[in-house]
C-alpha positions in Angstrom: 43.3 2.7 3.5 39.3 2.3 2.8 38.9 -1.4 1.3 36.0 -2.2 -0.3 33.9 -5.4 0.9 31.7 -6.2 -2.1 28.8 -8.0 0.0 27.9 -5.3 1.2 26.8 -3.3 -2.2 24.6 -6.0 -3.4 26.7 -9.1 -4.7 25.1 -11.5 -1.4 21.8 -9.4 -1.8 18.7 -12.2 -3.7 17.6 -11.2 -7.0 14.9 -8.9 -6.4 12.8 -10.5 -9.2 13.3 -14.4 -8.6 9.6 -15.7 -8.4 8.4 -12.7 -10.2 7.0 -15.7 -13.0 5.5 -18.1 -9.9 3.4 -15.0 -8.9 1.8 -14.4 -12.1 -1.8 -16.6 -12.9 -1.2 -19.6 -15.0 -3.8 -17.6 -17.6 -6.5 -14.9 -17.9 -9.1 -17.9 -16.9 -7.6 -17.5 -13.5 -8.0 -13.7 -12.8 -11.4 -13.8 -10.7 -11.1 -10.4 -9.1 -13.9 -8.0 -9.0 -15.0 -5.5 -11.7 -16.6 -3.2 -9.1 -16.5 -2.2 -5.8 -14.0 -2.0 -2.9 -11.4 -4.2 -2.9 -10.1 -4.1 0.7 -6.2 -5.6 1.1 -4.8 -7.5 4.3 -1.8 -5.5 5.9 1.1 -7.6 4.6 -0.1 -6.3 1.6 -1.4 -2.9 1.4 1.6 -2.5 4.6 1.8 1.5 4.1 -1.3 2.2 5.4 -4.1 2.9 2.2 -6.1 -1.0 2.7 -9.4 0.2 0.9 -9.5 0.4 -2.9 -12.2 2.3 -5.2 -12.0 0.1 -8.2 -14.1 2.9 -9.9 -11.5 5.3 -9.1 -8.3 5.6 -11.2 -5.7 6.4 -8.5 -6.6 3.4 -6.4 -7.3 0.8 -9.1 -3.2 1.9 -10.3 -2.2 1.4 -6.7 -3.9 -1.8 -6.1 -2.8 -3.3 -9.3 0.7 -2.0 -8.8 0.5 -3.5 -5.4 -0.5 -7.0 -7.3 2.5 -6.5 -9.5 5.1 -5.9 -7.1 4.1 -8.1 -4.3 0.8 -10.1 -4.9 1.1 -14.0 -4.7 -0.3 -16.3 -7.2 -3.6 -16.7 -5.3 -3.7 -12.8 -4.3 -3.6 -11.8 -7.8 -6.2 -14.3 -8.8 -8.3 -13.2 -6.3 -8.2 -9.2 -6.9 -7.5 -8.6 -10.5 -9.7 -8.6 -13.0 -8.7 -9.7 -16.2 -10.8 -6.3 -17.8 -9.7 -4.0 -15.7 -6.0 -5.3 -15.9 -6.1 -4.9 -19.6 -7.4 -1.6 -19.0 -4.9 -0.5 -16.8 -2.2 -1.7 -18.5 -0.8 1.0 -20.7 -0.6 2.8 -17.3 1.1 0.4 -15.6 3.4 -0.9 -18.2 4.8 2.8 -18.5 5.3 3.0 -14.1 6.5 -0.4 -13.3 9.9 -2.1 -14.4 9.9 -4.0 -17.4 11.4 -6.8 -15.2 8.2 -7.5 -14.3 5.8 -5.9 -16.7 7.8 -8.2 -19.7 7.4 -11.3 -17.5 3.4 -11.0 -17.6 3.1 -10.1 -20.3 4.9 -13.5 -21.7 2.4 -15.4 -19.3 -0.5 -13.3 -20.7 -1.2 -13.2 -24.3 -2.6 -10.3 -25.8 -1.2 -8.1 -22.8 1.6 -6.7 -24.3 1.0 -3.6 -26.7 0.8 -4.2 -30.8 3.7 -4.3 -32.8 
């Protein structure tokens, strides 16, 4: 007879969004990335191989910000997002990320979250 040991699917597993909040910049004040450029990651970030991002295009500014989302510390995000180009990007974002984290930022971040 199979028996089924409940650890194992995920009740021991961590939340997968503790700290999501302690990630995200106090305010917009503290977003300093760049506006332009080439944003280059360290590897236990950008891990899956693409470091170099093309702020001017698109595809990579979604990646890098999506990157920021999911795994960016407090400091990372401050240092790499731009508070422009995050409001920009956020209708895009909003719509490919979970709202586990997309509602969480935009609680910290006034004005982030779409009009009523």
């Amino acid at each position: 007879m199979l028996r089924h040991n409940f650890s194992m699917y995920g009740a021991d597993l961590p939340d997968r969004y503790e700290g999501v909040e302690a990630r995200i910049p106090r305010g917009w004040e503290d977003l300093c990335g760049p506006a332009a450029g080439v944003v280059h990651l360290p590897n236990r970030l950008a891990w899956s191989g693409v470091t170099d991002f093309n702020l001017a295009d698109a595809g990579d500014r979604f990646l890098l910000y999506g990157i920021m989302l999911d795994c960016g510390q407090r400091d990372d995000v401050k240092r790499w997002v731009n508070p422009d180009l995050l409001r920009q990007e956020w209708p895009r974002l909003r719509r490919g990320f979970t709202s586990q984290i997309t509602r969480r930022w935009e609680q910290r971040l006034p004005g982030l979250a779409p009009s009523a």
